[in-house]
N, CA, C and O atoms as a GROMACS GRO file, in nm:
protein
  432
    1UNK      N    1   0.445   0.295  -3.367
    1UNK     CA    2   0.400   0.402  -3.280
    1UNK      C    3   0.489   0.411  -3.157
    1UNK      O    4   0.484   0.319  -3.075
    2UNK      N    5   0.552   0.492  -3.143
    2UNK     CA    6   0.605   0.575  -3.042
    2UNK      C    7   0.523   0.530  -2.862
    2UNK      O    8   0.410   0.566  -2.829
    3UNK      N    9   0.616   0.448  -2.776
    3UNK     CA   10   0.501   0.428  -2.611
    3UNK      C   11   0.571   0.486  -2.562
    3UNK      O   12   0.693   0.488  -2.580
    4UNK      N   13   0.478   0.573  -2.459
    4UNK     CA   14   0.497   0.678  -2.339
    4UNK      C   15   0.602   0.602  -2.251
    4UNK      O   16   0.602   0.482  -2.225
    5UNK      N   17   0.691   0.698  -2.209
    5UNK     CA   18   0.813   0.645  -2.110
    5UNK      C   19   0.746   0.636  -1.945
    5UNK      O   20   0.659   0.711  -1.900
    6UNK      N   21   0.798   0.547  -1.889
    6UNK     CA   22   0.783   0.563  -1.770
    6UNK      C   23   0.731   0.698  -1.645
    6UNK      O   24   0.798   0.794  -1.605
    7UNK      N   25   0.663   0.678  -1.628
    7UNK     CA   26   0.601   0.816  -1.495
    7UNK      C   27   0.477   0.861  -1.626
    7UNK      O   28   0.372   0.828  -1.571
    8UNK      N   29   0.455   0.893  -1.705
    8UNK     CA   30   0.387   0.928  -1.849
    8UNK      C   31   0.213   0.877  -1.752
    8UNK      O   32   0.188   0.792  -1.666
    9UNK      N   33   0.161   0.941  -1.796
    9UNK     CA   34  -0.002   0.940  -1.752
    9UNK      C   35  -0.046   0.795  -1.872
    9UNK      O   36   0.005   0.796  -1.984
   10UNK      N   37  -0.100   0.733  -1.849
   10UNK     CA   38  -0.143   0.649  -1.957
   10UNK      C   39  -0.306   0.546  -1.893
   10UNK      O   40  -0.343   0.508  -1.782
   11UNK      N   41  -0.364   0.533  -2.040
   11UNK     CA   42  -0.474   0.429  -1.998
   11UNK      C   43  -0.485   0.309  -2.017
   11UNK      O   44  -0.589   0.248  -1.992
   12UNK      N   45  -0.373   0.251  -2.067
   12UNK     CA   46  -0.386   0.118  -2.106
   12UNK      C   47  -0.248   0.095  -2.134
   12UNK      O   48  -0.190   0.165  -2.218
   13UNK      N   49  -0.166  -0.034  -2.047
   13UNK     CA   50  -0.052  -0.102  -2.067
   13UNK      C   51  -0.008  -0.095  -2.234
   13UNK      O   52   0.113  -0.096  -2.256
   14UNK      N   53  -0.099  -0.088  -2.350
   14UNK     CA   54  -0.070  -0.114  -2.474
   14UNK      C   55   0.042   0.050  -2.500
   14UNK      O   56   0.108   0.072  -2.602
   15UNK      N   57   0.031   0.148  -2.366
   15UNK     CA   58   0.062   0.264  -2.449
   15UNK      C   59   0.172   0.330  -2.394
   15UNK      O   60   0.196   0.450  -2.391
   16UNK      N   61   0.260   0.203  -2.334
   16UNK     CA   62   0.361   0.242  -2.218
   16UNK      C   63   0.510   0.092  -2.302
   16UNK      O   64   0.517  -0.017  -2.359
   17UNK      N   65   0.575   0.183  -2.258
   17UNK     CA   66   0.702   0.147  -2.349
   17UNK      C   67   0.762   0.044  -2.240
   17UNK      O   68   0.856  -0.030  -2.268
   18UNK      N   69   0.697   0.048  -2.109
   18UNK     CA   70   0.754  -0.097  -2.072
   18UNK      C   71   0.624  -0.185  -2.022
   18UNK      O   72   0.617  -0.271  -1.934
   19UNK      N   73   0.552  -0.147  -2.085
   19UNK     CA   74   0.445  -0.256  -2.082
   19UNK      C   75   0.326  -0.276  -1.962
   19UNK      O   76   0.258  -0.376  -1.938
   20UNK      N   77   0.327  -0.145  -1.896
   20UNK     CA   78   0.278  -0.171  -1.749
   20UNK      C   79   0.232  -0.029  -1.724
   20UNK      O   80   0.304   0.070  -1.721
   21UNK      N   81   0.060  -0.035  -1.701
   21UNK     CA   82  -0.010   0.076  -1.705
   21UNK      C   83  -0.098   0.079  -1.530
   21UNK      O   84  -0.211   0.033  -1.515
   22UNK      N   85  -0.022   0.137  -1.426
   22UNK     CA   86  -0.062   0.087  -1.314
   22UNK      C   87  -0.136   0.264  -1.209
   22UNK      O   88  -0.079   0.372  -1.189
   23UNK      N   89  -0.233   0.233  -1.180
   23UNK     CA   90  -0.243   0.352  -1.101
   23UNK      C   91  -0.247   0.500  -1.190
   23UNK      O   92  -0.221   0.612  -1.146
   24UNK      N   93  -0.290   0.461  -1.329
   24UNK     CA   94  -0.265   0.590  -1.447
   24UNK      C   95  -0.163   0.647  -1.471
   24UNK      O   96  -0.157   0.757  -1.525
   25UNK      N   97  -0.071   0.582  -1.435
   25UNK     CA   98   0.096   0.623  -1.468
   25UNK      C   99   0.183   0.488  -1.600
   25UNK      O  100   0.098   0.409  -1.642
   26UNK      N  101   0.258   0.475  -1.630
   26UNK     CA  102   0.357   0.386  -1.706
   26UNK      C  103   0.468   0.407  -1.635
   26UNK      O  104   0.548   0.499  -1.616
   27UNK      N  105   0.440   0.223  -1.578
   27UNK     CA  106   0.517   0.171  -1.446
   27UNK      C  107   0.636   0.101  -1.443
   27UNK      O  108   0.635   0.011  -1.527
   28UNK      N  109   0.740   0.106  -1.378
   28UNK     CA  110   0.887   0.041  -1.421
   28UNK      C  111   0.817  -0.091  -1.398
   28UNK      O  112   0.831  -0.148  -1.506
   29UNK      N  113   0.768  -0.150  -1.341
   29UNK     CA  114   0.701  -0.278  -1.329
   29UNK      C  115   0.530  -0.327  -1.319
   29UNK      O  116   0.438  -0.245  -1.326
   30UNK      N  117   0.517  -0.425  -1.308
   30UNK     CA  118   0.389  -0.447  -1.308
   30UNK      C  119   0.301  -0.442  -1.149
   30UNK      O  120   0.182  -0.471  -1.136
   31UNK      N  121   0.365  -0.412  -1.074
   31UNK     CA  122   0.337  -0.386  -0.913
   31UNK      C  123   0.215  -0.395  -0.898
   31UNK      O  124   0.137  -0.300  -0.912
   32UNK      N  125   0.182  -0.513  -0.867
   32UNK     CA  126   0.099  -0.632  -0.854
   32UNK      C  127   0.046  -0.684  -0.698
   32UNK      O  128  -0.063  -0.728  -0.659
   33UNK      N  129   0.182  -0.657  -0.627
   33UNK     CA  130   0.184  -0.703  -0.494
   33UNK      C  131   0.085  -0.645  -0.401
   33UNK      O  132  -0.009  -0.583  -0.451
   34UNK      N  133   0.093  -0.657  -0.271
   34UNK     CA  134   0.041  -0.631  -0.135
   34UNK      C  135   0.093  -0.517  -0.122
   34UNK      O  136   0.215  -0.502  -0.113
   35UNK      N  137  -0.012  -0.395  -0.119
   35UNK     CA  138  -0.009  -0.243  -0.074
   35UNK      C  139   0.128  -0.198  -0.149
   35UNK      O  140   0.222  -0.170  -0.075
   36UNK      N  141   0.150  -0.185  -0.322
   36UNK     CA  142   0.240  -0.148  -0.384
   36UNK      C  143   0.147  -0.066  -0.500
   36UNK      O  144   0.036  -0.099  -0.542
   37UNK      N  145   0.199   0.009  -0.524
   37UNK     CA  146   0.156   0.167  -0.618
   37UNK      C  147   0.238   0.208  -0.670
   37UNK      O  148   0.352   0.175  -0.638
   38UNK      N  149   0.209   0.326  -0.805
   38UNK     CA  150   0.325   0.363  -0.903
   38UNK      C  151   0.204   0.516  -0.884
   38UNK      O  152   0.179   0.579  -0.987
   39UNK      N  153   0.146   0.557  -0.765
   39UNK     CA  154   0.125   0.690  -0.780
   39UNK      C  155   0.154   0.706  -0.666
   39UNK      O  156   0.114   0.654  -0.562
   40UNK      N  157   0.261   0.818  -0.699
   40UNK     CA  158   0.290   0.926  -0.585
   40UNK      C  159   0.221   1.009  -0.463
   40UNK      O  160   0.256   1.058  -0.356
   41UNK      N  161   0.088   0.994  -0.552
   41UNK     CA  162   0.001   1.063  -0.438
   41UNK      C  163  -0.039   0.970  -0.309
   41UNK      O  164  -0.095   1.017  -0.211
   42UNK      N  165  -0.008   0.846  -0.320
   42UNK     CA  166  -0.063   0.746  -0.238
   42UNK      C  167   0.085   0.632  -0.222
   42UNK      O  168   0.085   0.551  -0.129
   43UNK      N  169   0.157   0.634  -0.282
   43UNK     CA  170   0.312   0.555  -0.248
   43UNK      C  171   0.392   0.684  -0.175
   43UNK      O  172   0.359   0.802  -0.172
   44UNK      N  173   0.554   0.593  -0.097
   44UNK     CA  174   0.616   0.671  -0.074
   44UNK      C  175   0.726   0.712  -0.216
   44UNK      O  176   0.813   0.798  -0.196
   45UNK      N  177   0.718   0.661  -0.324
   45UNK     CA  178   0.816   0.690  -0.410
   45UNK      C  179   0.732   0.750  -0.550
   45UNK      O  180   0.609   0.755  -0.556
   46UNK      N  181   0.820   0.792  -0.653
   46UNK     CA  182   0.756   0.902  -0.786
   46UNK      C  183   0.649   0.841  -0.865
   46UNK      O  184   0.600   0.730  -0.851
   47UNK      N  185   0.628   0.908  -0.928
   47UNK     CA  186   0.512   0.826  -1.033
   47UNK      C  187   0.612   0.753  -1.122
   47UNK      O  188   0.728   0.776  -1.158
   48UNK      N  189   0.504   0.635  -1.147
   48UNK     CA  190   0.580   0.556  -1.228
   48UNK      C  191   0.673   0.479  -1.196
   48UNK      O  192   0.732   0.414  -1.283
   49UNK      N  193   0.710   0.468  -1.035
   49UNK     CA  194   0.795   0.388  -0.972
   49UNK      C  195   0.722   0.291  -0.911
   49UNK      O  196   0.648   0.357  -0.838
   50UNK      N  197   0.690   0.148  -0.890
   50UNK     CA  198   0.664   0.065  -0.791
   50UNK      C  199   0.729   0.074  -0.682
   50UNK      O  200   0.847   0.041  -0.665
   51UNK      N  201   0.618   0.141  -0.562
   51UNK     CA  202   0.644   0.189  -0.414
   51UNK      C  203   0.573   0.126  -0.339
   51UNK      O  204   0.469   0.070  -0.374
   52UNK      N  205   0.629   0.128  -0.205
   52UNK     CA  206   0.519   0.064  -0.079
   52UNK      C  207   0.420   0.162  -0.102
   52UNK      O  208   0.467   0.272  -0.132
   53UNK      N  209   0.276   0.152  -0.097
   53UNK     CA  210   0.193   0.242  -0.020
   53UNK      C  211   0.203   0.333   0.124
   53UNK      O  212   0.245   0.279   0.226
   54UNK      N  213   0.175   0.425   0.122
   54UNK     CA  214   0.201   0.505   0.235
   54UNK      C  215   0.126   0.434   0.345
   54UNK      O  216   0.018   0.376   0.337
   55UNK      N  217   0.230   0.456   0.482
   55UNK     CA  218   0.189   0.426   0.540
   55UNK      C  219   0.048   0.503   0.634
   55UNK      O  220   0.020   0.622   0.647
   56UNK      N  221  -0.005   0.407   0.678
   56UNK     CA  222  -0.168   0.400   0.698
   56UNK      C  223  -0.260   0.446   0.599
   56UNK      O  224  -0.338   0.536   0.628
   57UNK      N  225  -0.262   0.394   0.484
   57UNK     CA  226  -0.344   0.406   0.368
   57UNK      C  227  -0.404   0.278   0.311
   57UNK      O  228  -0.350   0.171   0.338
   58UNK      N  229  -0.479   0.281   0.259
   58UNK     CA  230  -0.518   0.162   0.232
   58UNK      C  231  -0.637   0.197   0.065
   58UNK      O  232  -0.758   0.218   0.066
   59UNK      N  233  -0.558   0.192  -0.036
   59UNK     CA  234  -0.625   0.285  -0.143
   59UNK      C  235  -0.715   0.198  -0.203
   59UNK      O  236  -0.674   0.084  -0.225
   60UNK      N  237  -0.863   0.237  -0.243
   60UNK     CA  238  -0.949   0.165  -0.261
   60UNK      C  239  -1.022   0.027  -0.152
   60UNK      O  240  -1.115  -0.048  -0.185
   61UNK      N  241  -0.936   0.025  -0.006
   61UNK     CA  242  -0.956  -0.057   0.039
   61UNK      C  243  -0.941  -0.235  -0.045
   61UNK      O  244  -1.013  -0.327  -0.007
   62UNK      N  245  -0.865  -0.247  -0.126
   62UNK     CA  246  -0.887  -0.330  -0.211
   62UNK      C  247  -0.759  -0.453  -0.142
   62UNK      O  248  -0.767  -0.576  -0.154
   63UNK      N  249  -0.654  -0.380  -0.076
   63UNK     CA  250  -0.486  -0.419  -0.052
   63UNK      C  251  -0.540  -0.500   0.079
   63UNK      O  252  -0.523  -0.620   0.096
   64UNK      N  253  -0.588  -0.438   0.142
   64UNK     CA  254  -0.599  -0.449   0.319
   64UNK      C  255  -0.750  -0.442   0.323
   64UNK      O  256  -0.807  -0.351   0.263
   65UNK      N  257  -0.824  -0.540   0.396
   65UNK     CA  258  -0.986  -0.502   0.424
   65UNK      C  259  -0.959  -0.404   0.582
   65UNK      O  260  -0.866  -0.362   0.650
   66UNK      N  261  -1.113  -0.408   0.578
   66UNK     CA  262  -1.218  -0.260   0.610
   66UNK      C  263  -1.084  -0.230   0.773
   66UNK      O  264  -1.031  -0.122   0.801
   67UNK      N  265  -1.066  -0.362   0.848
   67UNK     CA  266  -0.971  -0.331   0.989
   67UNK      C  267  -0.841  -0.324   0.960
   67UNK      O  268  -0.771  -0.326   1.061
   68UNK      N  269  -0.769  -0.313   0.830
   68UNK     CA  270  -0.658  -0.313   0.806
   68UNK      C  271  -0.613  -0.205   0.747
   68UNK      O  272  -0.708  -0.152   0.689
   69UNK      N  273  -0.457  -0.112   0.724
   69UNK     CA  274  -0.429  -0.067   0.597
   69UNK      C  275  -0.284  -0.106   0.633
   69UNK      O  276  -0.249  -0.181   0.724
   70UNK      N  277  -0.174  -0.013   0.511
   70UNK     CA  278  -0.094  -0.033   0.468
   70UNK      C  279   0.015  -0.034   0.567
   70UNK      O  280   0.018   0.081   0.611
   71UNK      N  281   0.105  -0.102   0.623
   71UNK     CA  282   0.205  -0.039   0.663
   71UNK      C  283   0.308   0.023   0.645
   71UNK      O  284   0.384   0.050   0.737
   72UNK      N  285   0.330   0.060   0.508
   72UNK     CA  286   0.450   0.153   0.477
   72UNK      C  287   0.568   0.068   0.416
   72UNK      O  288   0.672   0.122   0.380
   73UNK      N  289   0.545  -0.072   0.408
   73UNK     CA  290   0.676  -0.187   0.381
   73UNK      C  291   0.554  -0.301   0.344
   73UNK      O  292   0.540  -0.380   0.437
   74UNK      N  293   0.489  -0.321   0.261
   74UNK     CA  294   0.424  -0.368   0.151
   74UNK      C  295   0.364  -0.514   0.191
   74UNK      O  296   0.365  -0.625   0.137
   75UNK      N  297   0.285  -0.437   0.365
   75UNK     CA  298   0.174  -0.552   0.400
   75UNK      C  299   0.087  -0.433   0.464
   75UNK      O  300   0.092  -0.312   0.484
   76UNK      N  301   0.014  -0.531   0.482
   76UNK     CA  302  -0.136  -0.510   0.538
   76UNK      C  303  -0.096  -0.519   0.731
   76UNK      O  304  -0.032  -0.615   0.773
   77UNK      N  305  -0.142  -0.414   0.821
   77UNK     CA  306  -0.110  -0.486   0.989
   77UNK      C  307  -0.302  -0.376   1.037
   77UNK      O  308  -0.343  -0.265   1.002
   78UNK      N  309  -0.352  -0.469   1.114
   78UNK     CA  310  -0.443  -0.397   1.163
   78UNK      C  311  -0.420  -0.229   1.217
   78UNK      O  312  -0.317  -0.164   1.238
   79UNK      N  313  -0.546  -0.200   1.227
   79UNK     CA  314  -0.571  -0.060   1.288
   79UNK      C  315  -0.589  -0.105   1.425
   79UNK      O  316  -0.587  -0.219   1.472
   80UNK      N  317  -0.605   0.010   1.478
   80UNK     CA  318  -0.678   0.018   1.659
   80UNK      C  319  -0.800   0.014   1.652
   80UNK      O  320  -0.863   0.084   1.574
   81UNK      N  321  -0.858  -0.075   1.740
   81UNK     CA  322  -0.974  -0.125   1.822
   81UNK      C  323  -0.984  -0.294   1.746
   81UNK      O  324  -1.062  -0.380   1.786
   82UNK      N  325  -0.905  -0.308   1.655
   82UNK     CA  326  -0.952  -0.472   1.630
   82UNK      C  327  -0.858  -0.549   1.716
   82UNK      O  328  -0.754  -0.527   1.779
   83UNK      N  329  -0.975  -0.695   1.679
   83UNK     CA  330  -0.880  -0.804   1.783
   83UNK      C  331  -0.747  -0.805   1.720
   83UNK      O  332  -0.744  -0.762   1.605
   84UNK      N  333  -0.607  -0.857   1.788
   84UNK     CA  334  -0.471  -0.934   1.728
   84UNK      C  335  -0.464  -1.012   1.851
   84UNK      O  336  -0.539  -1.015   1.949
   85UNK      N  337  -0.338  -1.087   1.818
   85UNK     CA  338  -0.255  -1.232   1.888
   85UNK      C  339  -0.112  -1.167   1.907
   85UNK      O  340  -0.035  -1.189   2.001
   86UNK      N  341  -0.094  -1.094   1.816
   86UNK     CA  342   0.050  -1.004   1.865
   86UNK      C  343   0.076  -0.889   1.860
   86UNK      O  344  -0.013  -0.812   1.823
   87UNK      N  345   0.192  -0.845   1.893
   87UNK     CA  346   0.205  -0.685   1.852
   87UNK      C  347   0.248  -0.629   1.695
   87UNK      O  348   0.231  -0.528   1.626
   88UNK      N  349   0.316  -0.765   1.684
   88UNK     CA  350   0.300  -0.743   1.462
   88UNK      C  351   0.240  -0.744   1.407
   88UNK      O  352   0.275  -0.713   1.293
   89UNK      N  353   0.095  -0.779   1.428
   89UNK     CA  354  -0.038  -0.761   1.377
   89UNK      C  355  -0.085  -0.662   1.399
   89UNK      O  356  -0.205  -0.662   1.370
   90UNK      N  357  -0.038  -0.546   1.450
   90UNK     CA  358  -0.090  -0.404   1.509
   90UNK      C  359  -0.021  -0.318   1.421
   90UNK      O  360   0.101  -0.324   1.408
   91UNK      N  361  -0.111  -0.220   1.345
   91UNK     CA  362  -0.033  -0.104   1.257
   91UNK      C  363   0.035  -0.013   1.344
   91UNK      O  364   0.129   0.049   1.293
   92UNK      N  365   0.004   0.010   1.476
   92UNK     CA  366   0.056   0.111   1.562
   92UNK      C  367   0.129  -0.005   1.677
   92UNK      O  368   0.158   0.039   1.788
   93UNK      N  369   0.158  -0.160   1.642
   93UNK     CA  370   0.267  -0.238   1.736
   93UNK      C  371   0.255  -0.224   1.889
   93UNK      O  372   0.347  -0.226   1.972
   94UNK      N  373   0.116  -0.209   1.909
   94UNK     CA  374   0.058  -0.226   2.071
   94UNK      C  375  -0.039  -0.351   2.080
   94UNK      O  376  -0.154  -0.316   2.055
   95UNK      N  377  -0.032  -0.424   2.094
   95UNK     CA  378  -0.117  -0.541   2.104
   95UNK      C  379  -0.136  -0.630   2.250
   95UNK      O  380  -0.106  -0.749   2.260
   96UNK      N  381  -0.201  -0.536   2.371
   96UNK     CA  382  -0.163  -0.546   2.496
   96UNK      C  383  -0.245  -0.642   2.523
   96UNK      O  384  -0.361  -0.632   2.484
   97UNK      N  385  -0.192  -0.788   2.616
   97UNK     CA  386  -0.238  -0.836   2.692
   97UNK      C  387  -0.324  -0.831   2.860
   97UNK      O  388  -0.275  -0.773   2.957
   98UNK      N  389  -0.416  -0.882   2.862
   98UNK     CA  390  -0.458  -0.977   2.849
   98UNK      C  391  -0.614  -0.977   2.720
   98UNK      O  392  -0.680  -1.072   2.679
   99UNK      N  393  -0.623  -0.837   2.690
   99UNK     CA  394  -0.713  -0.767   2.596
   99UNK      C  395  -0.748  -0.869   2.441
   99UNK      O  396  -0.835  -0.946   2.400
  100UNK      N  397  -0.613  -0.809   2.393
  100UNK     CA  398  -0.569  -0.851   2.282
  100UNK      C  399  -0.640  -0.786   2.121
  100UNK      O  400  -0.679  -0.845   2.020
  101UNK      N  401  -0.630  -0.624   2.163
  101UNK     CA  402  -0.694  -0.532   2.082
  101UNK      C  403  -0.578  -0.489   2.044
  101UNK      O  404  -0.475  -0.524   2.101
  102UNK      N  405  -0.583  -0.410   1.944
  102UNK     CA  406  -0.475  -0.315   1.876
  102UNK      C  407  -0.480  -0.138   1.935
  102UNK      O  408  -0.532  -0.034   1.895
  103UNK      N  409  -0.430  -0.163   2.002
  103UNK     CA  410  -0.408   0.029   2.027
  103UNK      C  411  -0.333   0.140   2.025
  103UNK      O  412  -0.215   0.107   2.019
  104UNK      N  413  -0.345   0.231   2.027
  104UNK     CA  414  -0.290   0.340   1.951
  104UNK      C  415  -0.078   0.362   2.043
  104UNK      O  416   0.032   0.392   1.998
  105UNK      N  417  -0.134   0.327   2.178
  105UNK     CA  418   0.007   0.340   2.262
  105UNK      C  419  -0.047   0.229   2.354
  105UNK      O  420  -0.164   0.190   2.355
  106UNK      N  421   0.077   0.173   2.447
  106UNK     CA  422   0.095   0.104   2.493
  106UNK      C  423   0.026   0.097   2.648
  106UNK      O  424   0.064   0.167   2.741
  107UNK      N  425  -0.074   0.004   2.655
  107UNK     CA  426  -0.180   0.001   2.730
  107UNK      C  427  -0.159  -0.062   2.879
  107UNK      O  428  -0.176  -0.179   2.914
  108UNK      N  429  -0.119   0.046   2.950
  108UNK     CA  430  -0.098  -0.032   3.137
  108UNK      C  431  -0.234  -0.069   3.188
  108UNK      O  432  -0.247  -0.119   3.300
   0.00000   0.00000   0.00000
């Protein structure tokens, strides 16, 4: 039997010619990782490609919990209003002292 090529809509890894049924697409890989997707509607790259997740998404909440989503480069960094310790723990990279919340711009 003939398996669907890559980007191909599919329901089950058995029906994809490289073996990897991710996000309802047939995936160049098994993209497995931290905030990585093979759908376009929610990665920055095509169907069927293993992509970072877009940034500030967090699909199904499943990648990143409820204070976190994606950053766009295939981790998890908080949202604004939770606690952090730095500014790399901040999805928006404000993490002002003596506070130590995440906020949207940089807090005088």
């Amino acid at each position: 039997m003939l398996k669907n090529p890559i980007s191909t809509a599919c329901g089950g890894a058995n029906e994809c010619a490289s073996g990897f049924c991710v996000d309802g697409y047939c995936c160049d890989t098994a993209c497995s990782g931290t905030c990585e997707a093979c759908d376009s509607a929610i990665s920055d790259g095509a169907n069927g490609v293993c992509s970072p997740v877009t940034e500030y998404l967090n699909p199904g909440g499943l990648d990143c919990g409820a204070d976190s989503a994606c950053d766009g480069a295939r981790a998890c960094k908080l949202l604004e209003g939770y606690s952090c310790g730095a500014p790399t723990d901040c999805l928006s990279g404000f993490c002002p002292a003596p506070d130590g919340v995440c906020c949207a711009e940089a807090c005088n």
